[in-house]
N, C-alpha and C positions, 0 to 999 in steps of 0.2 A: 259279390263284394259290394258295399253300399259304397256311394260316389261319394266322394269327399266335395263340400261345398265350393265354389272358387270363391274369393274375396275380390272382383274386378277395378276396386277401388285401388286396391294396395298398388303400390309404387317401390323400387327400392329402395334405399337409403344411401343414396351413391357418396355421401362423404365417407360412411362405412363400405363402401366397395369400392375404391378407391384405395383406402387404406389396405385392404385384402391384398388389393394387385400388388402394390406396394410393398409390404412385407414379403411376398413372393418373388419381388425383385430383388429384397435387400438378401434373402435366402441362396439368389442366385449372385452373390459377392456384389452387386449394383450397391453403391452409397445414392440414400435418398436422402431428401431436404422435405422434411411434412410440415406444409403449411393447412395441409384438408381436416383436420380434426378438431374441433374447438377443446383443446386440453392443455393445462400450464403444462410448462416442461419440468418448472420445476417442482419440490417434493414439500411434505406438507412440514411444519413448523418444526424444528429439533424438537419442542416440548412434547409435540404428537406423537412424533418417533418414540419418545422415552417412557410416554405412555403410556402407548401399546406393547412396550416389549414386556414392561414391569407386569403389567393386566394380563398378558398372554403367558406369562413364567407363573402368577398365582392366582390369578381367577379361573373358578369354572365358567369356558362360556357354552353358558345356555340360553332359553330362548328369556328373552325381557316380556314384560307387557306387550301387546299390539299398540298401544298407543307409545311406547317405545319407556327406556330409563328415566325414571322420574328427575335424577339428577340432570338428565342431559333438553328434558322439557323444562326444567325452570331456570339454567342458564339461558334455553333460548328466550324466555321472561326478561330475563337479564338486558338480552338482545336487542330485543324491542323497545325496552326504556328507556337504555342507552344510546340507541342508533336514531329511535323515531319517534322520542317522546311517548309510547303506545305503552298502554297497559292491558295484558293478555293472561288470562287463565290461562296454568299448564295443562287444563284439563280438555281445555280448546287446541290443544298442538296435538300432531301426532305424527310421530314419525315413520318415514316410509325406505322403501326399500330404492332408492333415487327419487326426483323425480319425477321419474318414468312411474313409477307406481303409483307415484301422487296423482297424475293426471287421470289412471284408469279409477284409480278410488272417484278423485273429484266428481269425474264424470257418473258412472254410475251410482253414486249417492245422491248428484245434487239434480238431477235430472230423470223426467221417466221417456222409457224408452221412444225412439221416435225423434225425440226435443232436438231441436235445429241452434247449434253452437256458430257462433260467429269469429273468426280468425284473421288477422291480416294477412294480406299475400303483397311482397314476399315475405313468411315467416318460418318458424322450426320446422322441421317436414314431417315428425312425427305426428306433431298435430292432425292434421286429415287425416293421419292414416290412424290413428289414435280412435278420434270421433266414430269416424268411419267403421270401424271391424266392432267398435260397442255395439254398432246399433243406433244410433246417432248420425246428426244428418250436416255436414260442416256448411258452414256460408262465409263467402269469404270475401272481405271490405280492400281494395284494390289501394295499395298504397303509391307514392312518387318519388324519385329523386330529385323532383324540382321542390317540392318541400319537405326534404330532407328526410322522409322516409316516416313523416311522422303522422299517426292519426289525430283525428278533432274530432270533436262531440260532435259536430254539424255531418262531417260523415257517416258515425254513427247512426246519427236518425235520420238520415237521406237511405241508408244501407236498410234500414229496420223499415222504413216505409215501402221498400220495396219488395223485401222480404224478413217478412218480421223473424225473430229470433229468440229464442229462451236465456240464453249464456251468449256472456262476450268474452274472450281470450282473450288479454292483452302483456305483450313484455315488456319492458322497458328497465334498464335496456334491452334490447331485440337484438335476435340472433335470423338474418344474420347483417343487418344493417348496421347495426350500435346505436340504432334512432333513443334519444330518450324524447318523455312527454314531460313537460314542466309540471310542478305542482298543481296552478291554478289552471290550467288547462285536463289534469289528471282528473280536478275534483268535477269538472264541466261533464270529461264523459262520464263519471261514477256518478251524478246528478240526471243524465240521459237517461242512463242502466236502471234508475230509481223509477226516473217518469215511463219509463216502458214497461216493466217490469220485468226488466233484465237479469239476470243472473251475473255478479260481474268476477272473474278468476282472474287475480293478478299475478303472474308467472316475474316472480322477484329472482330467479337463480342466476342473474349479472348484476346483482345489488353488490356494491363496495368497489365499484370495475366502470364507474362513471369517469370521466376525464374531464370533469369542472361541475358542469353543471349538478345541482345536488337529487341524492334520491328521494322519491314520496315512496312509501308504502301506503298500499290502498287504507294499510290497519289505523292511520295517523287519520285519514277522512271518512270513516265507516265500520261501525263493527258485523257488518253484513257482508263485508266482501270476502273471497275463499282467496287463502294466499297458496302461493306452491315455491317450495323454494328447497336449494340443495346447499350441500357442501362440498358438490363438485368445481365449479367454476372458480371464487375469491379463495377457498380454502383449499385445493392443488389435490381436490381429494376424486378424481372420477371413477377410481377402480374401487374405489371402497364402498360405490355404491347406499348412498345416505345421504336423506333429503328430509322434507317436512312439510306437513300441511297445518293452515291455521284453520279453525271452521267457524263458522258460526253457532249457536247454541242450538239451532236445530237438525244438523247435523252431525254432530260430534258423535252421535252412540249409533245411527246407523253405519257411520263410515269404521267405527272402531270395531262393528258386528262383520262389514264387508274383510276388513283387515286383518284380524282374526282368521276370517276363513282361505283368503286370497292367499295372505303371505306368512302369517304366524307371528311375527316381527324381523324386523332390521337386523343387521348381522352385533352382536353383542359387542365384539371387538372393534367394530365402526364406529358403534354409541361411543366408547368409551373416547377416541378420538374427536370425535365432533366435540366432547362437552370440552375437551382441553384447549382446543380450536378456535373454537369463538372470542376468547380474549385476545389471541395471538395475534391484533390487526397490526402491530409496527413491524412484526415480519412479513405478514401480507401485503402490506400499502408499496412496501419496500420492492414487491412482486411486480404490485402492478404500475409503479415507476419505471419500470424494466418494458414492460407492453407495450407504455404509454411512449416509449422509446423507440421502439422497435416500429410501433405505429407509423410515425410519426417518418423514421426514414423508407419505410416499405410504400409510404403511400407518395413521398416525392418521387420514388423511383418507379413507381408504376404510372404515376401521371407524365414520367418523363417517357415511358417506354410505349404510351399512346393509348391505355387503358382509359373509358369513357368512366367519367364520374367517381375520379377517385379523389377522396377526403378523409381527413379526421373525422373519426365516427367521434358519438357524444359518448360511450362506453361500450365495454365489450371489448373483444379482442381481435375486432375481422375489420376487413377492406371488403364491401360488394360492391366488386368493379364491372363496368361496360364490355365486350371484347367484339364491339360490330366491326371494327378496324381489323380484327384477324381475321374472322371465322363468325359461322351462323349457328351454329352447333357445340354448345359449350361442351357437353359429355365428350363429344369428340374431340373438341381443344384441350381436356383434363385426359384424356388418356393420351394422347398424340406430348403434354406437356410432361408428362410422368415418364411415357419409353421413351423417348426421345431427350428430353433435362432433366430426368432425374427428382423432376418436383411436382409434388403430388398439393392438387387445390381441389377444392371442391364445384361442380356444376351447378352452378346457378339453380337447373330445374329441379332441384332438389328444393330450394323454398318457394319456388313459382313455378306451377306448372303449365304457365300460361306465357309469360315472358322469359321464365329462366334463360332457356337458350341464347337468351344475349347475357348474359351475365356469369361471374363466375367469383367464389369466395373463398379470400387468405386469410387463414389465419396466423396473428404476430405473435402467438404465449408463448412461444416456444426457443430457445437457444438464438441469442444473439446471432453468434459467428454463423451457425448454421442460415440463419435468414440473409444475411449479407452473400453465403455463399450460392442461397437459394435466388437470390436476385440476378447477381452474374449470368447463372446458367439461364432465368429467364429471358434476360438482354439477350444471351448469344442463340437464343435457339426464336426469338424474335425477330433475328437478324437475316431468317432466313426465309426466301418463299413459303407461304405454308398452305398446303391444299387442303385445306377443310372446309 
């Protein structure tokens, strides 16, 4: 039998195996409190619902274009004019299957193999592991909590001089910090990314989930930069699997030839909800007033309960907090905090595999009541010796 390759890079995905152990708790009668998943709780707009069901009772769903329903690429047109001043060919969208699919297109269209992608750490974790199993070679620019988490163009080209890079990944907001990058500081590294000749991928899928400060899309300073963006996070939609990429004109027909073969298109019945979706932002906003609430009390109760470096993120929906006061070994404080309280967070080494272990990340999208109740058992299981 021929030996299957190992892939020594890969890592788990411990907010997804977390959530596993979890489920297997809740199976075994255990009530859990899930702060580990970055997922709203709540469901997508009544309009979406009513949508889908009308779409699903008389349309046939079959496959759309690979570049995805033309209706649902010129509301995102819509999107952009409305949200970020941007004017966009829907002939430059394409839509993908999350995400997730966006990234594996991005990368192997916009790169040949080998090309060295540059990432913050701490950042998504699928990232490395992403770049990595392509073919692809990740580099990764070391972020702080002393400045908030957030990168500068001066890093950038200190990181590039050290080891140069093809492509820059950057989020903002960032998962799992909620660092955002201000405008005129966004156009400085998109202006680096120029003089190097950088590749630059702006991972927008927390765009509409800022808490003041406003959002740039790279599309507003560059028609050169690759967007990647979903309607899982502001639009309550993660199972549905639908996302988008914007491209540049010299990408567009090899990435819609990769998509084509990759994935065929998007699920029909998704499109038809993303296109209803995107005007719905007064039920959305209304969502994320609810986070920005939920924030907002999860992070005075964690700073009261002795977690290092917890704040108001700038958006997004997570606390990455310190835990050198518990424990050395986050993975082990996230299972030890799941059988024991009943609340499931995510380990830090999941976006750092370098520092994570002192860190550890909550997420607020999720039920009020249930986070207040997820606090309590915190305190009370904080209250006690813990050997880790």
């Amino acid at each position: 039998m021929t030996e299957i390759a190992q892939l020594p890079h890969l890592q788990p995905f411990f907010a997804m195996e977390i959530l596993a152990m979890a489920k297997t708790l809740e199976a075994e009668g255990r009530k859990i409190c899930h702060l580990e998943v970055g997922e709203p709780g709540a469901a997508p707009a009544p309009e979406v619902i009513a949508a889908v069901q009308q779409s699903a009772q008389t349309d046939p769903q079959r496959y759309t274009p690979a570049k995805g329903d033309l209706a649902l690429r010129r509301a995102l047109v819509d999107y952009y004019r409305q949200q970020h001043k941007a004017i966009v060919n829907p002939e430059n969208i394409l839509v993908t299957n999350g995400s997730s699919a966006g990234f594996v297109l991005a990368f192997l269209s916009g790169f040949e193999k080998g090309s060295k992608i540059a990432v913050t750490r701490p950042g998504y974790p699928a990232y490395l592991n992403i770049i990595s199993s392509l073919g692809f070679e990740p580099v990764e620019i070391e972020l702080s909590a002393s400045n908030g988490w957030r990168l500068d163009a001066d890093a950038v080209r200190a990181a590039h001089s050290e080891t140069p890079f093809d492509g820059l990944l950057l989020a903002s907001p960032a998962n799992p910090t909620g660092a955002m990058i201000e405008r005129e500081e966004f156009a400085r590294i998109m202006n680096a990314c120029d003089d190097l000749d950088v590749r630059f991928i702006s991972d927008e899928i927390y765009h509409g989930l800022s808490h003041g400060l406003p959002e740039t899309s790279a599309l507003e300073l560059s028609d050169n930069a690759l967007i990647i963006n979903s309607f899982s996070k502001y639009y309550c939609m993660t199972g549905w699997r639908l996302g988008w990429l914007v491209l540049p004109d010299e990408m567009v027909r090899q990435t819609e030839i990769l998509a084509q073969n990759m994935f065929i298109s998007a699920p029909s019945l998704s499109q038809v909800a993303g296109r209803v979706a995107l005007p719905c932002r007064d039920y959305y906003d209304q969502q994320k007033a609810a986070y920005v609430r939920n924030g907002m009390l999860l992070v005075e109760a964690l700073s009261e309960m002795g977690f290092k470096d917890a704040r108001m993120s700038d958006g997004a929906f997570y606390a990455y907090v310190g835990i050198e006061g518990f424990a050395q070994d986050s993975v082990a404080f996230c299972k030890a905090l799941l059988q024991e309280a009943g609340v499931a967070a995510t380990p830090g080494v999941d976006f750092d595999r370098v520092n994570g272990h002192k860190f550890v990340r909550f997420s607020y999208a999720g039920d009020h009541d249930m986070l207040v109740e997820a606090i309590e058992k915190m305190a009370g299981f904080l209250s006690r010796p813990l050997s880790l």
